[in-house]
C-alpha positions as CSV (number, residue, x, y, z in Angstrom):
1,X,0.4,-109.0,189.6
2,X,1.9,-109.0,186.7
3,X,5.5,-108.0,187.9
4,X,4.7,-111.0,190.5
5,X,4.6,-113.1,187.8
6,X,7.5,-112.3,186.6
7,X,9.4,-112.4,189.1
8,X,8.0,-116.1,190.1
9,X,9.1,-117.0,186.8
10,X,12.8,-115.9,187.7
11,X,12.6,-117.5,190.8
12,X,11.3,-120.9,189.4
13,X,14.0,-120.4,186.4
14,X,16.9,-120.3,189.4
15,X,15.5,-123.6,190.9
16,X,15.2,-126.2,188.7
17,X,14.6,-129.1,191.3
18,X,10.7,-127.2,191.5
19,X,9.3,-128.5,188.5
20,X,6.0,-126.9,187.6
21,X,5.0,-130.4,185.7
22,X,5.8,-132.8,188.5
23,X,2.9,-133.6,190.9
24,X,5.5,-135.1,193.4
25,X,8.4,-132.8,194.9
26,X,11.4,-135.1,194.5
27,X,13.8,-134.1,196.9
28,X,14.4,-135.0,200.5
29,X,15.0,-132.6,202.7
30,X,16.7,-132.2,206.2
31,X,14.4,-130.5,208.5
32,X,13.4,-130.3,212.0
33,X,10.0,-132.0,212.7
34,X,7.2,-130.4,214.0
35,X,5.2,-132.8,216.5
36,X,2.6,-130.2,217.9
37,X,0.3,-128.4,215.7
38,X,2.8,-126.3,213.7
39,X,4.4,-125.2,217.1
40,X,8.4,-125.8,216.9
41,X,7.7,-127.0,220.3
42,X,9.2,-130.7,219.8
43,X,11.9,-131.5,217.4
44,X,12.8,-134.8,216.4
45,X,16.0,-134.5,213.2
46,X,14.7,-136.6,210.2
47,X,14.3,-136.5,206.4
48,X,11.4,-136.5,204.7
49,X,10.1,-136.6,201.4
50,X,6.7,-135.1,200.5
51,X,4.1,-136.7,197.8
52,X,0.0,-136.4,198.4
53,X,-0.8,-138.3,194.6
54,X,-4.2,-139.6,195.0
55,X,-5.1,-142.8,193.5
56,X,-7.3,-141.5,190.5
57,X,-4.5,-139.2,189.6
58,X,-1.8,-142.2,190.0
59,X,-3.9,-144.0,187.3
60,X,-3.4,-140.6,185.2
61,X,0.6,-141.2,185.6
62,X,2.8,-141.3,182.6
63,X,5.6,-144.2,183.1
64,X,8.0,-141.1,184.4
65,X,5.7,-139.8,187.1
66,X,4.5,-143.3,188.1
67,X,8.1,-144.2,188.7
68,X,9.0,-141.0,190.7
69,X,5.8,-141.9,192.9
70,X,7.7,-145.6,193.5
71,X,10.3,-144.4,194.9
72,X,8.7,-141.8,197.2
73,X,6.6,-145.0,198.4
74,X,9.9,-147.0,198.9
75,X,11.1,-144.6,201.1
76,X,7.8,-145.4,203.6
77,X,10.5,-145.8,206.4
78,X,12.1,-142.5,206.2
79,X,9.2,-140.2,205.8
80,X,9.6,-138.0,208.9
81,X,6.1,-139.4,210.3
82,X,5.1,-141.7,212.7
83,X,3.6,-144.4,211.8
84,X,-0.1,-143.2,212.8
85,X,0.5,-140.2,211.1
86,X,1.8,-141.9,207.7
87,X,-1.3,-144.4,207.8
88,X,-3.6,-141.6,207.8
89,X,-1.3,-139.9,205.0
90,X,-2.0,-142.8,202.6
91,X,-5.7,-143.4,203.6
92,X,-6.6,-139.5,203.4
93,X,-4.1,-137.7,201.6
94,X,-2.8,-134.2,202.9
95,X,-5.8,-132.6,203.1
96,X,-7.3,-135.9,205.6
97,X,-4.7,-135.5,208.2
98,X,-6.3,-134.0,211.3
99,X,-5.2,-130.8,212.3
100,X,-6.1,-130.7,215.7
101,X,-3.8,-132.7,218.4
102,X,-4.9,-134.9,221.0
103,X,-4.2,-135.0,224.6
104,X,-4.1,-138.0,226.9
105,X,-3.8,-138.1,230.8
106,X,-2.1,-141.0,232.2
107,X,-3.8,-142.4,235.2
108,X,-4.3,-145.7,236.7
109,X,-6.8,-146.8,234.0
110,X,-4.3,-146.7,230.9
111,X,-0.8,-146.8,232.3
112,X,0.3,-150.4,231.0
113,X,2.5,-150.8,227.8
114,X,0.2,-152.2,226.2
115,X,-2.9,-149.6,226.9
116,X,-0.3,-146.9,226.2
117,X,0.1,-148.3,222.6
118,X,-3.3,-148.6,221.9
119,X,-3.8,-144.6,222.7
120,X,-1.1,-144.0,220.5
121,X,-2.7,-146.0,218.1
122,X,-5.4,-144.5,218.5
123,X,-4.2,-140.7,218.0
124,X,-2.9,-139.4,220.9
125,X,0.0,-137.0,220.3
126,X,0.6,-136.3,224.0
127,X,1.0,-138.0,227.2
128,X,-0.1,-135.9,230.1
129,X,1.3,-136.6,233.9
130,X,-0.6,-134.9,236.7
131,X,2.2,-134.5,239.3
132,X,-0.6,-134.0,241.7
133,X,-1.3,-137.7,241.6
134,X,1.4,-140.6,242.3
135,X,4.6,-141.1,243.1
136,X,7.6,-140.2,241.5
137,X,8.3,-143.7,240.3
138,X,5.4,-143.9,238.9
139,X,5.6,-141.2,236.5
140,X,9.3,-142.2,235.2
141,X,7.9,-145.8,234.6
142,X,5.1,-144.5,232.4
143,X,7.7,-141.7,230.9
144,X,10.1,-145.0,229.9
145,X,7.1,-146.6,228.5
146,X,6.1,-143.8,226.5
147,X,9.9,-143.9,225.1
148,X,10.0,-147.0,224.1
149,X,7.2,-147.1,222.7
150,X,7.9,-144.0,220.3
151,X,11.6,-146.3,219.9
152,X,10.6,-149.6,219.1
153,X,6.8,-149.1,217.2
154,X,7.7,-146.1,215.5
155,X,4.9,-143.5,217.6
156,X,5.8,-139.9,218.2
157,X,3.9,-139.4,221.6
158,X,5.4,-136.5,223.6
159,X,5.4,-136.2,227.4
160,X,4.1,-133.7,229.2
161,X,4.4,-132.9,233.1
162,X,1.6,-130.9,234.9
163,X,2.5,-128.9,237.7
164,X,0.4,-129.0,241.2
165,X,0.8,-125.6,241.5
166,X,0.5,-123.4,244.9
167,X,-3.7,-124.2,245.9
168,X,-5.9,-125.1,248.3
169,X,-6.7,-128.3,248.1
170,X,-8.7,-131.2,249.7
171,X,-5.7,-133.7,251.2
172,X,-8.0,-135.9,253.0
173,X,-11.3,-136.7,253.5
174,X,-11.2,-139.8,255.6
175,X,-12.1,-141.8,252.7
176,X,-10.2,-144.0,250.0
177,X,-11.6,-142.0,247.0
178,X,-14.6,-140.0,246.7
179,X,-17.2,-139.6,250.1
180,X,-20.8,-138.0,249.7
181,X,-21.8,-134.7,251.4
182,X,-25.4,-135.1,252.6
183,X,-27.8,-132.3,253.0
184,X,-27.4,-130.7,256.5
185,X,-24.3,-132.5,257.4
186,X,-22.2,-130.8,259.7
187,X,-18.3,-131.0,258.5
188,X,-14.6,-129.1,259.6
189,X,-12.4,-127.9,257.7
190,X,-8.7,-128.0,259.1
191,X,-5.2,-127.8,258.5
192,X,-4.4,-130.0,261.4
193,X,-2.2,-133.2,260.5
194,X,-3.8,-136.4,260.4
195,X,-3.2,-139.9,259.7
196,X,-6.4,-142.3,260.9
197,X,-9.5,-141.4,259.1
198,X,-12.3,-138.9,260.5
199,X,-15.4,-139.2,259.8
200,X,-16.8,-135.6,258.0
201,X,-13.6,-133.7,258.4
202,X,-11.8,-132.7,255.8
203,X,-8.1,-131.3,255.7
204,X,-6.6,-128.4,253.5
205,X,-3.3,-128.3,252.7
206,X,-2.8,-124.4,253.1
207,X,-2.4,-123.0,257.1
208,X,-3.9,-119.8,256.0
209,X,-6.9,-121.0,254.0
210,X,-9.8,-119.8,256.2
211,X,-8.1,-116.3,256.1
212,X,-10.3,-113.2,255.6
213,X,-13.6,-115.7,255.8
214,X,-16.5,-114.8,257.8
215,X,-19.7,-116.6,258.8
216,X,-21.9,-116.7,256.2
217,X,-19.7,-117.1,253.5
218,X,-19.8,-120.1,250.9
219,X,-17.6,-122.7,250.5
220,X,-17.7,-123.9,247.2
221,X,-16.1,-127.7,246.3
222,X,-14.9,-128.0,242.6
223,X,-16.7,-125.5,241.5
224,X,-20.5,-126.4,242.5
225,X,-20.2,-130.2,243.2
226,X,-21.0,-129.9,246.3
227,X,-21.5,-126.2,248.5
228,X,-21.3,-125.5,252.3
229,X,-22.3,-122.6,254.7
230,X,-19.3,-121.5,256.9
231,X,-21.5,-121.6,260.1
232,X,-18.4,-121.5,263.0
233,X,-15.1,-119.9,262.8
234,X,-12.6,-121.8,265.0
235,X,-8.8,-120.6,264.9
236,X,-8.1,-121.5,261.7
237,X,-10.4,-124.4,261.2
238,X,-13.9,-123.8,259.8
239,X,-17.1,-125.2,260.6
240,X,-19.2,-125.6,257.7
241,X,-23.0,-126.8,256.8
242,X,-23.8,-128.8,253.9
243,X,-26.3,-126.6,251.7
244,X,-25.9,-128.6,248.4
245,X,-25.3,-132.0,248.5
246,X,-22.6,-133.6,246.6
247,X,-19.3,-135.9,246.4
248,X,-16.2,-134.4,247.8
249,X,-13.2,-136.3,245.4
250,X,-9.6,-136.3,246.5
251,X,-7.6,-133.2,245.8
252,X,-10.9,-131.2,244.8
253,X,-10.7,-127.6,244.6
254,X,-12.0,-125.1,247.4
255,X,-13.4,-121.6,246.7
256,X,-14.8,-119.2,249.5
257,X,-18.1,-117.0,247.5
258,X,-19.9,-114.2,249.8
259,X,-23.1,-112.6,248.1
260,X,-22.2,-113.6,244.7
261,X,-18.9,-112.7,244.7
262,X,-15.5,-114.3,244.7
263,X,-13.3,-113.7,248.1
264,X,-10.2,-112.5,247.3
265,X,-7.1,-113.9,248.9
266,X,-5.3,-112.2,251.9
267,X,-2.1,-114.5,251.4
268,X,-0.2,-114.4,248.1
269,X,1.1,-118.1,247.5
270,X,4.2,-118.9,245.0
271,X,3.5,-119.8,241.5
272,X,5.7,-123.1,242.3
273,X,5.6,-124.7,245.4
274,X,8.4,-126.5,246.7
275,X,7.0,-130.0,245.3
276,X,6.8,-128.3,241.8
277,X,10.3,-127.6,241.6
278,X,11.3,-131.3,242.8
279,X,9.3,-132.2,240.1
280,X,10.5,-130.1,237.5
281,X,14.0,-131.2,238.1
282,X,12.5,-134.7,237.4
283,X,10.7,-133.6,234.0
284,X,14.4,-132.2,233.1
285,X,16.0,-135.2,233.9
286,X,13.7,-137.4,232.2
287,X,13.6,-135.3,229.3
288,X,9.9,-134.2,228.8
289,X,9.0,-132.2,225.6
290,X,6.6,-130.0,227.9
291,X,5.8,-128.7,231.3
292,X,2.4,-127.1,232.0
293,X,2.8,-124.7,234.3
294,X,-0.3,-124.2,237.3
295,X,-2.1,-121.2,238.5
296,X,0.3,-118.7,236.4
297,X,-0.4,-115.0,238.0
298,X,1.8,-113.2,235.4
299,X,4.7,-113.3,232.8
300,X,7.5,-113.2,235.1
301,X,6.8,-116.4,236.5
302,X,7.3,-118.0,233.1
303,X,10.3,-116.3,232.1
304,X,11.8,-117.3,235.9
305,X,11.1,-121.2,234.7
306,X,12.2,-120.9,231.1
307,X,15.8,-119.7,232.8
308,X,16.0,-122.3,235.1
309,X,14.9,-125.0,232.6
310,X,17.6,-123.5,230.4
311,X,20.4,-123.4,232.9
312,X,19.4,-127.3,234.6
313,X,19.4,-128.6,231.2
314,X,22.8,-127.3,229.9
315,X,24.1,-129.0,233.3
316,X,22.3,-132.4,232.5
317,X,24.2,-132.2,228.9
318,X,27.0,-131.5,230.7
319,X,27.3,-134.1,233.4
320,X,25.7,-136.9,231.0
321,X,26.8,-136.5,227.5
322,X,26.0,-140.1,226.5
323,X,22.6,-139.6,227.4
324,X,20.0,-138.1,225.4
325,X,18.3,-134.9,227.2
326,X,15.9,-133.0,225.4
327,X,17.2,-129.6,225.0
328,X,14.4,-127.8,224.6
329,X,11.6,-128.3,227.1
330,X,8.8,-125.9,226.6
331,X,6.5,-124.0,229.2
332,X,2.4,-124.0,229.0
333,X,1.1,-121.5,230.9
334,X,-2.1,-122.9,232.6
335,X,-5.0,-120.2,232.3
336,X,-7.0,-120.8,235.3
337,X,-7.5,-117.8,237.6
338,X,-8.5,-114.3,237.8
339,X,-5.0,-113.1,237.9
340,X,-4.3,-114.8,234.8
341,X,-7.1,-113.5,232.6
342,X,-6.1,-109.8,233.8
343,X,-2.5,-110.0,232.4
344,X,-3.9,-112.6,229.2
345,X,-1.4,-111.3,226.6
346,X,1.7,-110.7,228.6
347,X,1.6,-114.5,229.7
348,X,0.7,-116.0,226.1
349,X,3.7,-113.8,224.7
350,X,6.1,-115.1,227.5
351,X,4.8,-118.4,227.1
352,X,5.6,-121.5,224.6
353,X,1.6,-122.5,224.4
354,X,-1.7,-122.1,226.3
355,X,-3.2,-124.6,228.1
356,X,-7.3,-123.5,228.7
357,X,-8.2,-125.1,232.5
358,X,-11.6,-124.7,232.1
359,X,-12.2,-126.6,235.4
360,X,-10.2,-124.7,238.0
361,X,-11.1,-121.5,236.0
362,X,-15.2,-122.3,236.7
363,X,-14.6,-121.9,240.3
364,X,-13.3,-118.5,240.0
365,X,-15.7,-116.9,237.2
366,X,-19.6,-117.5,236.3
367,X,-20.2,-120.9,234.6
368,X,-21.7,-118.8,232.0
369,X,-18.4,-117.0,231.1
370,X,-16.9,-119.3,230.2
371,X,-17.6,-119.7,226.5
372,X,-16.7,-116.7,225.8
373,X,-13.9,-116.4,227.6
374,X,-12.2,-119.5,225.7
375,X,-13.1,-117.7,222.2
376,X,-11.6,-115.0,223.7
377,X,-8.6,-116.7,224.9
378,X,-8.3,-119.0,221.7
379,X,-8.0,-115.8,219.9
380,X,-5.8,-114.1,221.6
381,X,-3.1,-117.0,221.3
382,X,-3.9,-117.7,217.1
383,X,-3.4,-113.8,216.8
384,X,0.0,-113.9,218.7
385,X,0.5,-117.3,217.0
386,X,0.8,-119.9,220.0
387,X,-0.6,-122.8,220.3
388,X,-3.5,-123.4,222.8
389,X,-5.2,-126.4,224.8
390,X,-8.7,-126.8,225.7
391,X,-8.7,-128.9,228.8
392,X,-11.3,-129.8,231.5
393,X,-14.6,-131.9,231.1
394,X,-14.3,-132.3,227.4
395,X,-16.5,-135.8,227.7
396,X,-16.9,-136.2,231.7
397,X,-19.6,-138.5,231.4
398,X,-17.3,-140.9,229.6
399,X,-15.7,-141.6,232.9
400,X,-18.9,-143.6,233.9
401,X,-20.6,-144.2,230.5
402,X,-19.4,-145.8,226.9
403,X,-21.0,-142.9,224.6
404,X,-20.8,-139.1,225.5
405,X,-23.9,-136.8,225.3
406,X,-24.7,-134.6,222.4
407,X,-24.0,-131.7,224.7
408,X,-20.6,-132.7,225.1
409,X,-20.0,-133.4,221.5
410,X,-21.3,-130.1,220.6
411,X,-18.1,-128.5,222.8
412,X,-15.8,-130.2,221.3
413,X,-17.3,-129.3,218.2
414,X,-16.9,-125.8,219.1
415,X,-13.8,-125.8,219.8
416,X,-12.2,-127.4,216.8
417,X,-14.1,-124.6,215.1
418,X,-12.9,-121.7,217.2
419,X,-9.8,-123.4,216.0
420,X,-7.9,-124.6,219.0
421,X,-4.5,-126.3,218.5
422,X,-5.4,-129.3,220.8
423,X,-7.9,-131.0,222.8
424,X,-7.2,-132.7,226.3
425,X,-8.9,-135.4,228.0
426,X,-8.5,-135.8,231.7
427,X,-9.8,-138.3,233.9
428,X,-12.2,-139.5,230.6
429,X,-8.5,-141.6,229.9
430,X,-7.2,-141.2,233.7
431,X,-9.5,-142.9,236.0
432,X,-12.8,-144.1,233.4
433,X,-13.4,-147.1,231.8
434,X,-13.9,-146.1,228.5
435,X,-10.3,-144.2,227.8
436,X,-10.3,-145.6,224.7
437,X,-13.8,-144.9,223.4
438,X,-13.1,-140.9,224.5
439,X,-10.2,-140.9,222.3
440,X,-12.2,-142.4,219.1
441,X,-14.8,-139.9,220.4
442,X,-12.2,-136.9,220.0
443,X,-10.6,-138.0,217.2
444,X,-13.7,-138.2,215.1
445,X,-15.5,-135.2,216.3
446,X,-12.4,-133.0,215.3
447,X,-11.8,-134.6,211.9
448,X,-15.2,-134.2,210.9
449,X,-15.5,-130.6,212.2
450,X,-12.2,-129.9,209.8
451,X,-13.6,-131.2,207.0
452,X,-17.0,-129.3,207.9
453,X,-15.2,-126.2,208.1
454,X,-13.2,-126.6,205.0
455,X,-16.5,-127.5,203.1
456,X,-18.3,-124.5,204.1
457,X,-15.0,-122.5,203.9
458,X,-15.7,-120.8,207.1
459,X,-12.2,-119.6,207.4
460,X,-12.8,-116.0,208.4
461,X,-9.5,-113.6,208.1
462,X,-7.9,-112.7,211.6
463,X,-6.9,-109.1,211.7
464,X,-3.6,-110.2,211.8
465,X,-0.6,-109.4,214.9
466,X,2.2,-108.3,212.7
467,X,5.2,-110.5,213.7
468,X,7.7,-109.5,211.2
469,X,10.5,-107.2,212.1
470,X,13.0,-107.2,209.1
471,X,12.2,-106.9,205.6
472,X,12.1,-110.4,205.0
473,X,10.1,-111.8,207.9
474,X,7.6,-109.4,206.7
475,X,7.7,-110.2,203.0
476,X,7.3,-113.7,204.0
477,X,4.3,-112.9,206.5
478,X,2.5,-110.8,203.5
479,X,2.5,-114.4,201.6
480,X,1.4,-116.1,204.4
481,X,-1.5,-113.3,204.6
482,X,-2.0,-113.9,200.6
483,X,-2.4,-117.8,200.9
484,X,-5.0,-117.5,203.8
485,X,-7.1,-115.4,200.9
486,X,-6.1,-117.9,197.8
487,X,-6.8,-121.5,199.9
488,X,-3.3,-122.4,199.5
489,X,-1.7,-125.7,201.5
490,X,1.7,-124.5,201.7
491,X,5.3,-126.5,202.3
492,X,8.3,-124.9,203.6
493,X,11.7,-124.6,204.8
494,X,11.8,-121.7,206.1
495,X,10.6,-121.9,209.9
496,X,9.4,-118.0,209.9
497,X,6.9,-118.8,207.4
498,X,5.2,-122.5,208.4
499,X,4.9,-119.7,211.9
500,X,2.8,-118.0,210.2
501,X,1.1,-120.7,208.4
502,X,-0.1,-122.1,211.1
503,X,-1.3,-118.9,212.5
504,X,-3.7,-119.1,209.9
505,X,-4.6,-122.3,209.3
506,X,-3.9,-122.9,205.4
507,X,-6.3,-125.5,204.0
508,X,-5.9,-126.2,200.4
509,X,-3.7,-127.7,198.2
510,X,-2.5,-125.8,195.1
511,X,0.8,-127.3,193.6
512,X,2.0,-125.0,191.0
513,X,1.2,-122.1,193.6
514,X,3.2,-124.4,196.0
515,X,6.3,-124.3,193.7
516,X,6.1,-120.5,193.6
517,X,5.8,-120.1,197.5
518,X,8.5,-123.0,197.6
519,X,10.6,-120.8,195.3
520,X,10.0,-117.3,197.1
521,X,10.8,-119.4,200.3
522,X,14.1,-120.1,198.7
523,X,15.2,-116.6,197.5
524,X,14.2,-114.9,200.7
525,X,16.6,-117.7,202.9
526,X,19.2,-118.5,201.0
């Protein structure tokens, strides 16, 4: 230690501008924003200048420092923030700001201007659009909302895309929205093409869906809401008994169980269906930030869309350079099958973030799995430091109801603790009548479980994936390692390090041990 200390003492001695006696870091630096939880995954160019004075210490102030503070104040405009983020700077200081992001989908319930802005308002960091649910013209009208609202009210609300994915799924069930299964109701299940409603038949969208099924088997709807007995096997319609009643919602989910057990596919679907890949190119055009990607089986996948997302958006630049395309769209790999739980780490390593689909996953494993298999899969992703989503059911009773259930605020609860990146509501803000409420709902819950978790300093230390390859990437992971240990709130410049920052979570704030990381940070890049 006590060559460290010397050596931060040369280090600080090379860079005046870090002043051991100034609260406030003076200069304004160029950098490129992070807008996701410490993942690079959208940049927006801006400068920013740093100060977190609180007001008992501004009273403290000698005429210098109070002066210094002024002018960091005066420069509200150019801080790099959006404006909900800046609000919450003043009103909590660095160590208030919440941590964990918020994820909104946009349905028919909240897709005016003016319901957009009060989400944004209200924390939401992301705009979701299922591309399983309306039209094309649709989603770019809520993506040009979304961009002017981030234009013209100062928000920084990313857009993300979510692929339908290659799935069976309910098209129709003769009914306008959702249509109950009654107890000993006799239904079919087809892939026949119809237009005119019929009464308790129900078509899939996939010709080889009643493949490999036998008599006997279980169909399961959306992963218990309703259950039939296949009773009749007719070409390749089924004839199915209702066992447990239930309401069968447009596009739900099918699953086929026999004795327990999941049956296993005979037919091997693409990744991206031919509707997927019209809708990427619209994502690209429109310049989303992100593009959650459905029913991933493995890492090639990924890498296949990453190259095409790469090559179409080099031609957009090229064919419109007046016109601002985002240049660097990233890829969420949906976790939400079988396959993808077998090849976990090859997919979160080839992927730009993790979204958890705790929905479409319950279909495919026991409900009682799947606790631990989100710790699991949160911890895989902090370890090889991506980002991760919990999705699905977050505060489902807030489509119908104003206030959640303690049940449902205990999850959430959970997973801000396990430490997940981001949490997602889906048709809570899509289709319920309380979009708004949900998003207080999540936005509290996780900023009180951060302050929780800081109080009780529950920080426990990973057993770290080493990420650095040269001598300086690992040097600047060993500090990163260090500050976990010390309770250090670290800034930077250097990208490499605020990686591994955010890998683990740094908490506190400790100024004259921010000058020296500042200062190593500067000798290691320059």
């Amino acid at each position: 230690m006590g060559d460290s200390a010397l050596i931060c003492s040369q280090i600080i001695a090379k860079n005046p501008d870090f002043n051991s006696k100034n609260r406030v870091i003076h200069d304004a630096i160029s950098f490129r924003r992070v807008c996701f939880s410490g993942e690079k995954l959208r940049f927006r160019k801006g400068r920013v200048g740093v100060w977190a004075v609180m007001e008992a210490e501004e009273r403290e102030m000698g005429a210098e420092e109070r002066e210094s503070t002024g002018v960091l104040k005066s420069l509200e405009g150019s801080l790099g923030f959006d404006v909900v983020s800046a609000s919450e700077l003043k009103k909590k200081g660095f160590l208030g700001l919440r941590k964990t992001k918020l994820v909104c989908t946009i349905g028919p319930a909240c897709c005016s201007l003016d319901d957009l802005e009060k989400l944004a308002l209200g924390g939401m960091n992301v705009a979701r659009l299922n591309m399983c649910h309306n039209t094309i013209e649709w989603h770019r009208n809520v993506i040009r909302k979304i961009k002017k609202l981030n234009e013209e009210k100062g928000f920084c609300v990313s857009v993300m895309i979510d692929t339908e994915g290659s799935q069976i799924n309910v098209v129709d069930h003769g009914a306008p929205s959702s249509v109950k299964a009654e107890d000993g109701s006799i239904w079919s299940f087809t892939t026949e093409n119809f237009e005119c409603s019929r009464p308790f038949t129900v078509q899939a969208n996939y010709e080889g869906f009643a493949e490999g099924i036998k008599v006997g088997d279980e169909l399961v709807i959306d992963g218990g809401m309703a259950t039939f007995e296949v009773i009749e096997k007719i070409g390749n319609d089924l004839l199915c008994k209702c066992t447990d009643p239930g309401l069968l919602l447009p596009r739900a989910k099918l699953s086929f169980w026999r004795d327990g057990i999941l049956v296993g596919k005979n037919y091997e679907p693409p990744t991206l269906s031919t509707k997927d890949w019209t809708d990427i190119k619209f994502g690209i055009s429109e310049g989303v930030d992100f593009i959650a990607m459905s029913f991933v089986k493995d890492a090639d996948a990924i890498k296949h869309l990453k190259n095409y997302i790469s090559t179409n958006s080099s031609k957009s630049d090229a064919e419109s350079p007046d016109v601002s395309i985002h240049r660097s769209i990233k890829v969420l790999a949906k976790i939400e099958s079988l396959e993808s739980l077998h090849k976990l780490e090859e997919i979160v390593i080839a992927s730009d973030g993790i979204m958890i689909a705790r929905g479409d996953l319950g279909v495919e494993i026991p409900l009682e799995q799947i606790p631990t298999v989100q710790e699991k899969i949160v911890h895989v992703c902090r370890k090889l430091n991506k980002p991760v989503i919990v999705a699905s059911q977050l505060l489902e009773s807030m489509i119908e109801y104003p206030t959640p259930t303690r049940a449902e605020v205990a999850d959430v609860s959970e997973a801000v603790r396990q430490y997940a990146d981001a949490l997602m509501l889906s048709g809570e803000s899509a289709i319920g009548s309380f979009g708004q409420k949900a998003l207080s709902v999540l936005e509290m819950t996780s900023s009180r479980m951060e302050l929780w978790s800081r109080e009780e300093n529950r920080q426990s230390v990973l057993q770290q994936h080493l990420l650095g390859v040269s001598l300086p990437d690992q040097i600047a992971e060993q500090i990163c390692n260090c500050a976990v240990e010390m309770g250090i709130f670290c800034f930077s410049q250097c990208s490499s390090l605020a990686d591994g920052a955010v890998q683990n979570k740094l908490e506190w704030v400790d100024f004259n041990t921010l000058h020296f990381l500042v200062g190593c940070i500067g000798t290691l890049c320059f």
